[in-house]
MILO-932986 format. One record per atom (N, C-alpha, C, O): z, y, x. Coordinates in steps of 0.02 Angstrom, whole numbers, padded with zeros to 5 digits, always signed. Layout:
ZYX
...
END
This chain:
+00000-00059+00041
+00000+00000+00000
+00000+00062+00043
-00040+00108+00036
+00048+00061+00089
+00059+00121+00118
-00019+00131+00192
-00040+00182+00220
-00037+00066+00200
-00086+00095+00241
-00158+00101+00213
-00205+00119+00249
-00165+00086+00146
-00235+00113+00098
-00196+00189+00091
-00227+00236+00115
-00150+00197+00068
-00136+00274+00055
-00147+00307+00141
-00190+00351+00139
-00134+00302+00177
-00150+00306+00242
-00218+00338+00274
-00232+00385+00311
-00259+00273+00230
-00308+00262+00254
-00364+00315+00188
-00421+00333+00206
-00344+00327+00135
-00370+00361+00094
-00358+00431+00111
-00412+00461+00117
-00299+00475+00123
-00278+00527+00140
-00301+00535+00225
-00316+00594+00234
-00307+00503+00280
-00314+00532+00336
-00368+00506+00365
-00366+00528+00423
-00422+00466+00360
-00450+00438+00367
-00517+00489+00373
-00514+00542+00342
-00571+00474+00408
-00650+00495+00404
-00649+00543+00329
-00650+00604+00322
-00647+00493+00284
-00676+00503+00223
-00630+00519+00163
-00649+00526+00105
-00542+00525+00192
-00510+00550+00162
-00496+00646+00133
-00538+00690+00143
-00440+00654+00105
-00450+00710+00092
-00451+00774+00145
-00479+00828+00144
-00402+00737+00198
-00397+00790+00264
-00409+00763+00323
-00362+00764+00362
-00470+00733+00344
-00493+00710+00393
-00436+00700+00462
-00439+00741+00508
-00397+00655+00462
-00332+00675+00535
-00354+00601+00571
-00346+00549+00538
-00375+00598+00621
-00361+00542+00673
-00293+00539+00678
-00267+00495+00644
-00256+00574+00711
-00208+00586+00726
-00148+00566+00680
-00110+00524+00705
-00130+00591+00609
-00095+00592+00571
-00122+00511+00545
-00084+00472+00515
-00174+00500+00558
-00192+00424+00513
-00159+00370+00518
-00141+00330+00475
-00145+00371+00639
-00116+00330+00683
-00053+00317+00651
-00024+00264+00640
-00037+00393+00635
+00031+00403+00652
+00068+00353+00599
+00111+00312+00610
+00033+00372+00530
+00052+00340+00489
+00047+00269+00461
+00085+00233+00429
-00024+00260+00489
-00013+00175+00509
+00020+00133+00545
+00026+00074+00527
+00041+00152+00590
+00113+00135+00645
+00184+00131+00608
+00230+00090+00603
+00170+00188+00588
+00258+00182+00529
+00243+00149+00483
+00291+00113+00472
+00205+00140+00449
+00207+00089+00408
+00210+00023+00433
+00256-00015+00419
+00150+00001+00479
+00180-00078+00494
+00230-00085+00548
+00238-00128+00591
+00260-00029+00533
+00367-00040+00578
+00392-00036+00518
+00453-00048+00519
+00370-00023+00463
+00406-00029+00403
+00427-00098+00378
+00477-00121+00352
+00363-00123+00398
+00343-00197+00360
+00384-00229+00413
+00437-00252+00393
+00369-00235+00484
+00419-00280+00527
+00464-00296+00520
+00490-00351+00531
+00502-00212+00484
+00573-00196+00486
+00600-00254+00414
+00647-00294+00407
+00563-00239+00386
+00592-00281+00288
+00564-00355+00321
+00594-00393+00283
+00530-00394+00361
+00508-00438+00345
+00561-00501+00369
+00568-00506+00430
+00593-00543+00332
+00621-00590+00328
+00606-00672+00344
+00599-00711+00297
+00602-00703+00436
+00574-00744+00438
+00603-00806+00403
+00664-00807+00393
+00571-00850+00386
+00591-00903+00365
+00645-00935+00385
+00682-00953+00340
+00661-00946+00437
+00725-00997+00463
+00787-00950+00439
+00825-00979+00400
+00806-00878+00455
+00832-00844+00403
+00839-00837+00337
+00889-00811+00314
+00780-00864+00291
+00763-00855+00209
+00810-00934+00205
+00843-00943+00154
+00810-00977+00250
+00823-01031+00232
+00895-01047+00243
+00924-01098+00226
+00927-00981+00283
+01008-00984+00298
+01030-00962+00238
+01067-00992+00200
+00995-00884+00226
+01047-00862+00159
+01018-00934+00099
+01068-00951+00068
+00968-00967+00081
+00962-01011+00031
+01042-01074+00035
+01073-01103-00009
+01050-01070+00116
+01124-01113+00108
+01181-01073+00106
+01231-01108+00114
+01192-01029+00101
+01234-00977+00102
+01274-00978+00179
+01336-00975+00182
+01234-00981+00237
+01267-00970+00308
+01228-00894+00357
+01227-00883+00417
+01203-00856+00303
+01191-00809+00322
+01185-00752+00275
+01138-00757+00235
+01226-00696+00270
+01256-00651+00230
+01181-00620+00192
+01172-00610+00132
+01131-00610+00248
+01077-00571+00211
+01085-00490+00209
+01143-00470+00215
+01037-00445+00202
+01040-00376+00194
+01091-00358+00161
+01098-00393+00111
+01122-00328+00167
+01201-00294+00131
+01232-00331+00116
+01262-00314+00065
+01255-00411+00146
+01322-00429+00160
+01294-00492+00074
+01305-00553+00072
+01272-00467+00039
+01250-00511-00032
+01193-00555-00038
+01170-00567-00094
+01158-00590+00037
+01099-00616+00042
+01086-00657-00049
+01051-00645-00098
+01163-00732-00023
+01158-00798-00056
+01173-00783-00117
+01147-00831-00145
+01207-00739-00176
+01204-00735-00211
+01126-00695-00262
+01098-00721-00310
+01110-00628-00228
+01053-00632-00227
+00998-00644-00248
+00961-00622-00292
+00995-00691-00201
+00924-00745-00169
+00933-00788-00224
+00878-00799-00248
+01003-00835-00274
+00976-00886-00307
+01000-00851-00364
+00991-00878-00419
+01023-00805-00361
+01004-00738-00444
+00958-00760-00450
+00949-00808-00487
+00893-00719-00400
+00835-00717-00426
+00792-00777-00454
+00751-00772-00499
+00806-00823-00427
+00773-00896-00432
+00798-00925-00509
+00763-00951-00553
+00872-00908-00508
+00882-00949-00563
+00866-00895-00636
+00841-00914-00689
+00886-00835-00621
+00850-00805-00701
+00797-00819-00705
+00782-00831-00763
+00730-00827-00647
+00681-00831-00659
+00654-00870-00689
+00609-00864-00730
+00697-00945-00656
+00693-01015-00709
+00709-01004-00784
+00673-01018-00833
+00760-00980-00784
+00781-00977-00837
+00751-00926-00901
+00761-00936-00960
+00708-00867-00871
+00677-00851-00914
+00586-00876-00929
+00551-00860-00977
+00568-00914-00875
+00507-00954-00891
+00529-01022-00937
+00482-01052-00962
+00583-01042-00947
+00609-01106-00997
+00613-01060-01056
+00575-01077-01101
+00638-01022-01064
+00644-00996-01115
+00586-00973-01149
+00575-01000-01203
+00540-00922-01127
+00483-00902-01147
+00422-00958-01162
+00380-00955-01208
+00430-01010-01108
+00393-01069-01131
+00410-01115-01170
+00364-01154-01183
+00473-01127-01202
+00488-01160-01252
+00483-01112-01327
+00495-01137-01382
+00467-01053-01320
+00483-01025-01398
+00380-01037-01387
+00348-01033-01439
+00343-01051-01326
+00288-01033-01319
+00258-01105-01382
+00213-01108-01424
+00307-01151-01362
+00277-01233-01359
+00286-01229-01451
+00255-01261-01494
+00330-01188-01457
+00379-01215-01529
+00311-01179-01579
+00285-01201-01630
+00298-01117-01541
+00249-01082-01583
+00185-01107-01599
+00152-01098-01651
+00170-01143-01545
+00103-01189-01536
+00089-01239-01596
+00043-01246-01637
+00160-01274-01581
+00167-01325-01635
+00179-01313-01698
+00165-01354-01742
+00210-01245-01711
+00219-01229-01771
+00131-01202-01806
+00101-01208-01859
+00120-01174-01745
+00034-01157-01766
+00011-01217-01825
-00002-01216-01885
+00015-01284-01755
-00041-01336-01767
-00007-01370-01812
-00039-01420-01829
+00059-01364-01844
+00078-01414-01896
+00042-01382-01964
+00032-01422-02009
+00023-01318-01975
-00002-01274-02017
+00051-01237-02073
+00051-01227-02133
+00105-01221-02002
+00127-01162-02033
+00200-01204-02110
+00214-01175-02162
+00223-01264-02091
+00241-01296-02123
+00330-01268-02157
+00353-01265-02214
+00363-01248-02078
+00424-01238-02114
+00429-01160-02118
+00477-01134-02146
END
């Protein structure tokens, strides 16, 4: 994102033609990305809870996210299934 905006604003063919300012800002951005990026053998400590994670709250977190997520694809796909069937029974009860 940040290096199409980058690349739209400083670029040749952007609004203010900057070599300079283009670098600049493409550099900070992928130190941005380095900076957030989370390698795996890490993703896989906080998943056991032996590594705290960004602000001390990795493991709780990390299977927040996983489990509402389950939990709202069961949900949405079962009222999905019920509707289906209620379709194809023709609308019976």
């Amino acid at each position: 994102m940040c290096l199409s905006s980058a690349y739209r604003n400083y670029d040749v063919g952007g609004f203010t033609p900057n070599a300079a300012k283009y670098d600049a800002t493409k550099s900070e951005c992928l130190r941005s990305f380095e900076r957030q990026f989370i390698p795996p053998q890490r993703l896989l400590a906080m998943l056991l809870g032996n590594d705290p994670g960004p602000g001390g709250y990795g493991f709780e977190l990390l299977w927040g996210v996983i489990l509402i997520s389950l939990a709202l694809l069961w949900f949405v796909g079962g009222i999905t299934i019920r509707t289906v069937r209620w379709i194809a029974a023709g609308f019976q009860r």
